[in-house]
C-alpha positions as CSV (number, residue, x, y, z in Angstrom):
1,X,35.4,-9.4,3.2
2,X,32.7,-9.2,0.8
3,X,31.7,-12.8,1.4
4,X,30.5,-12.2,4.9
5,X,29.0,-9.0,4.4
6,X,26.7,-10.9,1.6
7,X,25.7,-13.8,3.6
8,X,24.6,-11.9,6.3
9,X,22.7,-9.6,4.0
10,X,21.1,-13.0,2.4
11,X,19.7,-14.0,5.7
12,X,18.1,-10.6,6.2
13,X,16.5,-11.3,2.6
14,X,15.0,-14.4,3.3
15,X,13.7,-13.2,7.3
16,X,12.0,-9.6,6.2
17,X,9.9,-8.9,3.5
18,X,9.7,-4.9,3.0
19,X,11.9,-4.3,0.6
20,X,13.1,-0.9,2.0
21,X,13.8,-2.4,5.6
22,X,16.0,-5.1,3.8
23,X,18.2,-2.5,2.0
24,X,18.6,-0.2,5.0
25,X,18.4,-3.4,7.9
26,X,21.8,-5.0,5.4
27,X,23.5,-1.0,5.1
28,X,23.5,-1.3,9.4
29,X,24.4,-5.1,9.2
30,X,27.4,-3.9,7.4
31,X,28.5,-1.6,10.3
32,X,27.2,-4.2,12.9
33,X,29.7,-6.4,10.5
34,X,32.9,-4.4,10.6
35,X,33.1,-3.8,14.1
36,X,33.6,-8.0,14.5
37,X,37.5,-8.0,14.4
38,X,37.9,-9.4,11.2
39,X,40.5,-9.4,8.2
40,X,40.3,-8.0,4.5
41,X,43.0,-8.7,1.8
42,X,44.6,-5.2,0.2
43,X,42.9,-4.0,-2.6
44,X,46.9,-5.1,-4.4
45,X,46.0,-8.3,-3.4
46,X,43.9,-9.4,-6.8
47,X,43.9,-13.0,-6.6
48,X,42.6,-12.8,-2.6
49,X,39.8,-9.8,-3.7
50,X,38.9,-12.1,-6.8
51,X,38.3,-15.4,-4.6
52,X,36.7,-12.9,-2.0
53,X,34.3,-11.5,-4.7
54,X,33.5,-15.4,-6.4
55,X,32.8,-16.7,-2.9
56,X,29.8,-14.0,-2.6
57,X,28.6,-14.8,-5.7
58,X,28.3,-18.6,-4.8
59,X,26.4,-17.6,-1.7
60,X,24.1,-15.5,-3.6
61,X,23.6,-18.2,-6.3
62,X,23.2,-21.5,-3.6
63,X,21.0,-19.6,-1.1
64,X,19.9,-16.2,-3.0
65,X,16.6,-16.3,-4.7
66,X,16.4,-14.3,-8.3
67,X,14.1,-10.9,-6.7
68,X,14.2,-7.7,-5.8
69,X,15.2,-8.8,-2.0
70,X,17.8,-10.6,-3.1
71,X,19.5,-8.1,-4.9
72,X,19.1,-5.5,-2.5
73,X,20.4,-7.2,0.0
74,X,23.6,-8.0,-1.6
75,X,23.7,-4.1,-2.3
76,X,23.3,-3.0,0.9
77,X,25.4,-5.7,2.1
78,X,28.3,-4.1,0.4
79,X,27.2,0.1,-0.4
80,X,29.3,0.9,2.3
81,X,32.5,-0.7,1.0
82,X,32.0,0.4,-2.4
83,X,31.7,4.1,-1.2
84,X,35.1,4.0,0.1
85,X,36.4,3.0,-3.0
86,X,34.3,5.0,-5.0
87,X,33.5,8.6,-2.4
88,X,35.9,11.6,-0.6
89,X,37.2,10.3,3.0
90,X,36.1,13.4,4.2
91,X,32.3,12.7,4.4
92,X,30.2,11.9,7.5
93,X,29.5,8.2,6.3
94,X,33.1,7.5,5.6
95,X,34.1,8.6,8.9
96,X,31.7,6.7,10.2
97,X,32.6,3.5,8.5
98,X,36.2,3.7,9.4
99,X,35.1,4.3,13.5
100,X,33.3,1.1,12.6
101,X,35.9,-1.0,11.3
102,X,37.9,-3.5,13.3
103,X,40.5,-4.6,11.2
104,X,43.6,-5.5,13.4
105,X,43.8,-9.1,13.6
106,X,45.6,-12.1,11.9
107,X,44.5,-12.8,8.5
108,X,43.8,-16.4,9.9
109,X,41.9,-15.4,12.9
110,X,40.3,-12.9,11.0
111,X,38.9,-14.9,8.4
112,X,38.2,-17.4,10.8
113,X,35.7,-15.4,12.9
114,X,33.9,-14.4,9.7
115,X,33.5,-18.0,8.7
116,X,32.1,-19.2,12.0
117,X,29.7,-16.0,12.3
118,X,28.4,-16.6,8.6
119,X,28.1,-20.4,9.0
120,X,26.2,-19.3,12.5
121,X,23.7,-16.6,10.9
122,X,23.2,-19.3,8.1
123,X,22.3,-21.9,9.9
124,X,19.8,-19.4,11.9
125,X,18.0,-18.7,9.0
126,X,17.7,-21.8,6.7
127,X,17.4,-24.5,9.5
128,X,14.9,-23.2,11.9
129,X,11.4,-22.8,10.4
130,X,10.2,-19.2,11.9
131,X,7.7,-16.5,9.8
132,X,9.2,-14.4,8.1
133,X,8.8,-11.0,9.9
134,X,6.9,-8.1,8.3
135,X,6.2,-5.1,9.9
136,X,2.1,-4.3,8.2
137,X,1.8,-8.4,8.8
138,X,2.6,-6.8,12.7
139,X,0.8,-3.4,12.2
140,X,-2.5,-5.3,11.3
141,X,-2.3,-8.3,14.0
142,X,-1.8,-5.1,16.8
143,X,-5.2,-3.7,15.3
144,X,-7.5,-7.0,16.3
């Protein structure tokens, strides 16, 4: 569900600062992600991919932060989901995505687990004060 996929991306945003680290660090979240048995409502299912879709959005706009971070976050959050709507099966990432995905388990169970491991990962990053890791901020302390 697109939901979970954006909340984790969200606390990638706000824990790394190089922009291309947070796009590519979210893409792999989004495999780390699917292989978490979880649920995801048929495409046929409107009013379920429509809540889905709303509920990210509310995550962006409570905890998300108008930038470039932000925004790439949330699109690396969900590339990989949009490329199977949008690419040929036949390609290497697709394959790959679908050997990721874990998909065989109750809708309540499913949904479930996705809840608890969002709450989880957002409780990590807005309730425990750590610095914000960024790899030149590490380059130049190794240098002293």
């Amino acid at each position: 569900m697109c939901f979970a996929h954006v909340g984790f991306g969200l606390c990638v945003a706000r824990r790394v600062k190089s922009l291309p680290v947070v796009f590519c660090g979210c893409v792999a979240l989004h495999f780390m992600c699917d292989a978490v048995p979880h649920w995801n409502p048929s495409l046929s299912r409107i009013d379920l991919n429509i809540l889905d879709l709303s509920l990210a959005g509310l995550l962006l706009g409570f905890f998300g932060n108008l930038d470039w971070r932000t925004g790439l976050a949330a699109l690396g959050s969900i590339l990989p989901d949009i490329a199977l709507l949008t690419c040929p099966h036949d390609l290497f990432f697709m394959r790959l995505h679908h050997g990721f995905k874990f998909e065989h388990i109750s809708p309540f169970w499913g949904v479930l687990l996705q809840v608890v491991l969002l709450a989880i990962a957002l409780t990590w990053t807005f309730h425990f004060k750590r610095k914000s890791f960024s790899f030149a901020s590490e380059l130049s302390s190794e240098r002293v």
